[in-house]
C-alpha positions as CSV (number, residue, x, y, z in Angstrom):
1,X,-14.6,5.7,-5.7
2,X,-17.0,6.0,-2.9
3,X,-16.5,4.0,0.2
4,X,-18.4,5.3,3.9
5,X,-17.6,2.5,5.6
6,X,-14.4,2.4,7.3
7,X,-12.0,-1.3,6.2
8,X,-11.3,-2.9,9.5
9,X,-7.8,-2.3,9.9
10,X,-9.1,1.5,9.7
11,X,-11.5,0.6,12.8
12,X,-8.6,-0.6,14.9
13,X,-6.5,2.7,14.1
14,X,-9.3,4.7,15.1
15,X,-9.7,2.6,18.8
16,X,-6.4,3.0,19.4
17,X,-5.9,6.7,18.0
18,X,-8.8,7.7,20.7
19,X,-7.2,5.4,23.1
20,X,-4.2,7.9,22.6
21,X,-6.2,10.9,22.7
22,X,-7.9,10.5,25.8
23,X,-5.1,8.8,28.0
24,X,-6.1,5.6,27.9
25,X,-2.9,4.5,26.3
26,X,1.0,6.6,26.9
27,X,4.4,6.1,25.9
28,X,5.4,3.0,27.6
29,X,2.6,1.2,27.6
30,X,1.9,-1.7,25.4
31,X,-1.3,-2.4,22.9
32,X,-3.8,-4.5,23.8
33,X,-2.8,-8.4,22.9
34,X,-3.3,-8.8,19.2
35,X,-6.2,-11.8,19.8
36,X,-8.0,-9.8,22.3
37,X,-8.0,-6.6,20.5
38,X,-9.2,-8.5,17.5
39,X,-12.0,-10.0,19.7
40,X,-13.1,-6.8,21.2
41,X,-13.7,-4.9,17.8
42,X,-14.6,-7.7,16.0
43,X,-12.1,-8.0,13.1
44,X,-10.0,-10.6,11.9
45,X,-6.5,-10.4,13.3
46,X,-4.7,-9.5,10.1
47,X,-6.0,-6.3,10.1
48,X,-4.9,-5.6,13.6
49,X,-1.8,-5.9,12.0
50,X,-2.1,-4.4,8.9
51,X,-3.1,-1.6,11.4
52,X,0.3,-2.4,13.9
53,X,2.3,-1.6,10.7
54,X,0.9,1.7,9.9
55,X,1.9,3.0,13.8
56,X,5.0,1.3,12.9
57,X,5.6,3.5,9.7
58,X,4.1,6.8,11.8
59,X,6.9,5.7,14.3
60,X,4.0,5.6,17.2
61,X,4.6,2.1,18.0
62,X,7.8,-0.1,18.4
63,X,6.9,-3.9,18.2
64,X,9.1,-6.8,19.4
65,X,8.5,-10.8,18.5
66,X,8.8,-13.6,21.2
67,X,7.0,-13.6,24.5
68,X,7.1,-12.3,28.1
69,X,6.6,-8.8,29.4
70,X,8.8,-7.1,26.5
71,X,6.8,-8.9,23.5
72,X,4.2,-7.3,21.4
73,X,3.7,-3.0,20.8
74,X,4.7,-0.7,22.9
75,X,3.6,3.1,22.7
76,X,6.8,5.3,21.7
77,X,5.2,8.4,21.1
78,X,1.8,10.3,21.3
79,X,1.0,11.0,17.5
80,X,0.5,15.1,17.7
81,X,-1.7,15.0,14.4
82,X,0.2,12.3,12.6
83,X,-2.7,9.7,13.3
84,X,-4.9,11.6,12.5
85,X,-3.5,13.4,9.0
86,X,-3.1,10.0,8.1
87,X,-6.6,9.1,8.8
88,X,-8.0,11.9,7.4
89,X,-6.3,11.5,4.1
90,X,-7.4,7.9,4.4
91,X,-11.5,9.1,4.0
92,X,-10.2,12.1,1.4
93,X,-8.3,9.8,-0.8
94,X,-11.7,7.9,-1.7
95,X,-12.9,10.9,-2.8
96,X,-9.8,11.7,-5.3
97,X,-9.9,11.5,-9.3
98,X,-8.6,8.1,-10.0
99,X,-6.0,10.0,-12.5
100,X,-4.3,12.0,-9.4
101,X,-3.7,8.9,-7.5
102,X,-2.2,6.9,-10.2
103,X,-0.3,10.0,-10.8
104,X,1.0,10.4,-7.0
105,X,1.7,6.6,-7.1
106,X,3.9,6.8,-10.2
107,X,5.8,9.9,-8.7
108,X,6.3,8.4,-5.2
109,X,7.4,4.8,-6.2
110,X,9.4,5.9,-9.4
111,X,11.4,7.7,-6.7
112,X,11.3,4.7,-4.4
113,X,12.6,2.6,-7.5
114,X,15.8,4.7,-8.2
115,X,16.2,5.2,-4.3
116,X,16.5,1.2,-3.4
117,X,18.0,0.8,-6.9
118,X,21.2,2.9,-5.1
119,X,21.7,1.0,-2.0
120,X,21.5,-2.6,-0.6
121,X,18.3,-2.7,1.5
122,X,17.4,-6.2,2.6
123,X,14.4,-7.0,0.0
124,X,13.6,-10.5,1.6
125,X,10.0,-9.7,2.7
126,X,9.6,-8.4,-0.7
127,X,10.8,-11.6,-2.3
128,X,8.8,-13.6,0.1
129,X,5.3,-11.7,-0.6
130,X,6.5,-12.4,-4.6
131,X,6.9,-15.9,-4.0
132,X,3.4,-16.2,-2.0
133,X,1.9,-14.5,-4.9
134,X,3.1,-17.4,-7.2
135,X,0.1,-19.7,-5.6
136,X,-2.1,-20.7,-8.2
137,X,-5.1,-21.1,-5.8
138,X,-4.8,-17.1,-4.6
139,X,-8.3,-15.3,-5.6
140,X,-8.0,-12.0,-7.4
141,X,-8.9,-10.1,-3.7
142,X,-6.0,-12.3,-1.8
143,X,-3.6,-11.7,-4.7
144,X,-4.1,-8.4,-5.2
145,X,-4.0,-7.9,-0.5
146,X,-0.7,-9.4,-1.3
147,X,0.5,-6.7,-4.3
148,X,-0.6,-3.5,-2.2
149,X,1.5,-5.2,0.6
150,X,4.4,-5.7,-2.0
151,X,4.6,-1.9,-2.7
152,X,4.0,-1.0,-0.1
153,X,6.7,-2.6,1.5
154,X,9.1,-1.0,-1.2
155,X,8.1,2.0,0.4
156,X,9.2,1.2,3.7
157,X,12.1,-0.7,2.4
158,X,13.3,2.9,1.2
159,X,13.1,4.1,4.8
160,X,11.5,7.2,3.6
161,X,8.4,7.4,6.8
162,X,6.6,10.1,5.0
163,X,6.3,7.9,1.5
164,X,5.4,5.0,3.8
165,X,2.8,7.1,5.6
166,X,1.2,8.5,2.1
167,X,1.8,5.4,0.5
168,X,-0.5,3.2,3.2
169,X,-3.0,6.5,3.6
170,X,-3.8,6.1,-0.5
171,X,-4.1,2.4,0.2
172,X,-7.7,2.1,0.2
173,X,-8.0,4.1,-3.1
174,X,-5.5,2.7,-4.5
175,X,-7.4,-1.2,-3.6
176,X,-10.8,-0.1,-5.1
177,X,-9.5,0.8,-8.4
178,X,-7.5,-2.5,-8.6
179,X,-10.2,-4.9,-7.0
180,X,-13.1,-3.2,-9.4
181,X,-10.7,-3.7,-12.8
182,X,-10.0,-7.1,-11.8
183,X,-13.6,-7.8,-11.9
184,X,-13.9,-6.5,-15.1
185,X,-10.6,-8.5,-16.8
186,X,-11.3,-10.8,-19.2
187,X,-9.0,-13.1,-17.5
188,X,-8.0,-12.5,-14.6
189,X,-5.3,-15.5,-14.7
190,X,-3.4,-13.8,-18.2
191,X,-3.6,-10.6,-15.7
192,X,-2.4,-12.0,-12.8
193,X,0.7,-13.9,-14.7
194,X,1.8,-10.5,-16.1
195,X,1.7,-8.6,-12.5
196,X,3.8,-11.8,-11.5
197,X,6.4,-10.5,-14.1
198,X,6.3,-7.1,-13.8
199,X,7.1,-7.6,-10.0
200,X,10.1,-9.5,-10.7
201,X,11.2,-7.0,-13.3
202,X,11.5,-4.5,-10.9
203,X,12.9,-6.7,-7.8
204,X,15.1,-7.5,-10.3
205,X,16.3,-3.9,-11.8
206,X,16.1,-2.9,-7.8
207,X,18.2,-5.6,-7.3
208,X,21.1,-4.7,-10.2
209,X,21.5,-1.3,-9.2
210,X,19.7,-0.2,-12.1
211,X,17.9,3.1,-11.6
212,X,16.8,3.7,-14.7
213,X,15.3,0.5,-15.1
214,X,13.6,-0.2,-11.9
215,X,12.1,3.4,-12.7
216,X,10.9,2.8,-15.8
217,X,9.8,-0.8,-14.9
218,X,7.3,1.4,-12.2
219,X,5.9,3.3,-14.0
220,X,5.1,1.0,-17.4
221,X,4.0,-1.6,-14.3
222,X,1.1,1.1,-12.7
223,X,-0.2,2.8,-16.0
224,X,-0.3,-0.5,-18.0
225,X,-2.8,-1.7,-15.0
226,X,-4.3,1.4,-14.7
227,X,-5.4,2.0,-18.5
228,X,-6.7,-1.6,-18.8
229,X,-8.8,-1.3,-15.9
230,X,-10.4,2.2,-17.3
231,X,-10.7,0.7,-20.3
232,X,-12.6,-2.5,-19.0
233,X,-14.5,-0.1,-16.3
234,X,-15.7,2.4,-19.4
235,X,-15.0,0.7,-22.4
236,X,-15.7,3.5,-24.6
237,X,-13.6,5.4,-26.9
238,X,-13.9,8.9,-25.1
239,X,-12.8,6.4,-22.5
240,X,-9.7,5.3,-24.0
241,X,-8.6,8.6,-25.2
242,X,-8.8,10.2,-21.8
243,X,-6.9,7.1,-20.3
244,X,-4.3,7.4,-22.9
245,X,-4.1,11.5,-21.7
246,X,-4.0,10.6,-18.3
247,X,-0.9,8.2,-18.9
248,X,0.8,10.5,-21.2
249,X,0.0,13.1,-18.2
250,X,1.4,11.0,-15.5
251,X,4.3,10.2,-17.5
252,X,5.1,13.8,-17.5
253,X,4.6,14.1,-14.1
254,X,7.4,11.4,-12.8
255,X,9.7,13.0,-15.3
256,X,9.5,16.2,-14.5
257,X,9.3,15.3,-10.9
C-alpha cells in the first residue's frame, strides 16, 4: 500500500509538531485560528481538525467551543516523542502487510468492543456519524471518511489514549485498503447497506452490555470486509485461500489475545 505523499491532515501535524519543536508554539499558548491555519497550508479545514483531534487523543492539545480569548486549542503539553512516534508510525504503517493491520485492528477493537460493552460511555457522536452515514447521496470516499471516523471514535469512546493514538496512526492504511476494495465492489450500494448494519449491530451489542457479542460483531464486521476486498483486488484462487488463512489467522490472534 504505497503512499509518499503525506494526506493533509498529516501536513498540518507536521506544521505544528515543528512549531512545537522549535519554540514557536508552548504550553499555554493557543493554535493558530482554524480558517487561517487552513489558509496558510492550503488544506481544507476538516483536516485541520481531523489533525486537532489527533493532539487531542496524544493529550498535546485541550480545545474549548464558543468564542473570546479562551475558545479554540490551547497547547497543554510539549509532545516528548509522542508526535512524532505517531507520525512516524503514520509513514511505516503504509508499508505493513495488509494481513498485520487487519490483524492489529481486530485485536484492538475486539478489546474496545468488550471494554464499552462493560460500562455506559456516552455513544451519541457515534450514533450521530451512523445516522449521517444513512444518506443515500454519500460517495463511497465520504462514506467510508465517515466509518474510519466511527471506529475510531469507539476508540476514544473507550478512553484508552494509547488505542486512540494507534488506532488514528493506522488510519491511513487502514483508508487505502478500504477506498481501493470499494472501487473494486460490484456494488458498492449492496456494500454500503451491509456496513450500515453491521455498525448498528455492534452500537447495539455495545449498547446491551453484551461483550461477547459486540466482540464477535467486530471481528465478523472487519474480516468479512477485508476478505471481499482481497478477493475483488486479486480475484484468484491462491488469492482466496491466503485470505481465508489470514482470517482464520486473525481470528486466532483476537482469541488468544
Amino acid at each position: 500500500m504505497p503512499n509518499s505523499a503525506p494526506r493533509a491532515w498529516q501536513v498540518v501535524l507536521e506544521r505544528i509538531e515543528s512549531d512545537l519543536r522549535d519554540g514557536r508554539l508552548s504550553p499555554g499558548d493557543r493554535l493558530t485560528p482554524e480558517r487561517e491555519l487552513a489558509a496558510q497550508l492550503g488544506v481544507g479545514r476538516s483536516s485541520v481538525r481531523e489533525a486537532v483531534r489527533v493532539l487531542e487523543v496524544l493529550g498535546v492539545v485541550r480545545t474549548a467551543t464558543g468564542s473570546g480569548p479562551t475558545a479554540g486549542a490551547m497547547i497543554v503539553t510539549t509532545p516528548r516523542g509522542g508526535l512524532a512516534a505517531f507520525l512516524r508510525l503514520q509513514v511505516a504503517a503504509n508499508g505493513f502487510p495488509l494481513t498485520d493491520v487487519v490483524r492489529t485492528r481486530i485485536v484492538l477493537e475486539c478489546d474496545v468492543a468488550e471494554r464499552l460493552s462493560a460500562t455506559d460511555a456516552d455513544l451519541g457522536e457515534i450514533v450521530g456519524i451512523l445516522d449521517a452515514m444513512d444518506a443515500e447521496t454519500l460517495t463511497s470516499e465520504e462514506f467510508l471518511a465517515l466509518d474510519a471516523r466511527f471506529h475510531q471514535s469507539l476508540a476514544e469512546a473507550s478512553g484508552n489514549a494509547v488505542v486512540s493514538a494507534m488506532m488514528a496512526g493506522l488510519r491511513s492504511s487502514i483508508e487505502a485498503y478500504t477506498q481501493a476494495g470499494a472501487a473494486k465492489l460490484d456494488s458498492w450500494s449492496v456494500g454500503a447497506d451491509r456496513l450500515r448494519h453491521e455498525h448498528r449491530r455492534i452500537v447495539d451489542a455495545v449498547s446491551r452490555g453484551d461483550a461477547d457479542g459486540a466482540r464477535e460483531a467486530v471481528r465478523r464486521h472487519i474480516t468479512d470486509y477485508y476478505t471481499e476486498v482481497a478477493q475483488a483486488l486479486s480475484p484468484s484462487d491462491a488469492a482466496e485461500a491466503a485470505v481465508g488463512d489470514a482470517a482464520r489467522a486473525a481470528v486466532r490472534a483476537s482469541t488468544t489475545t
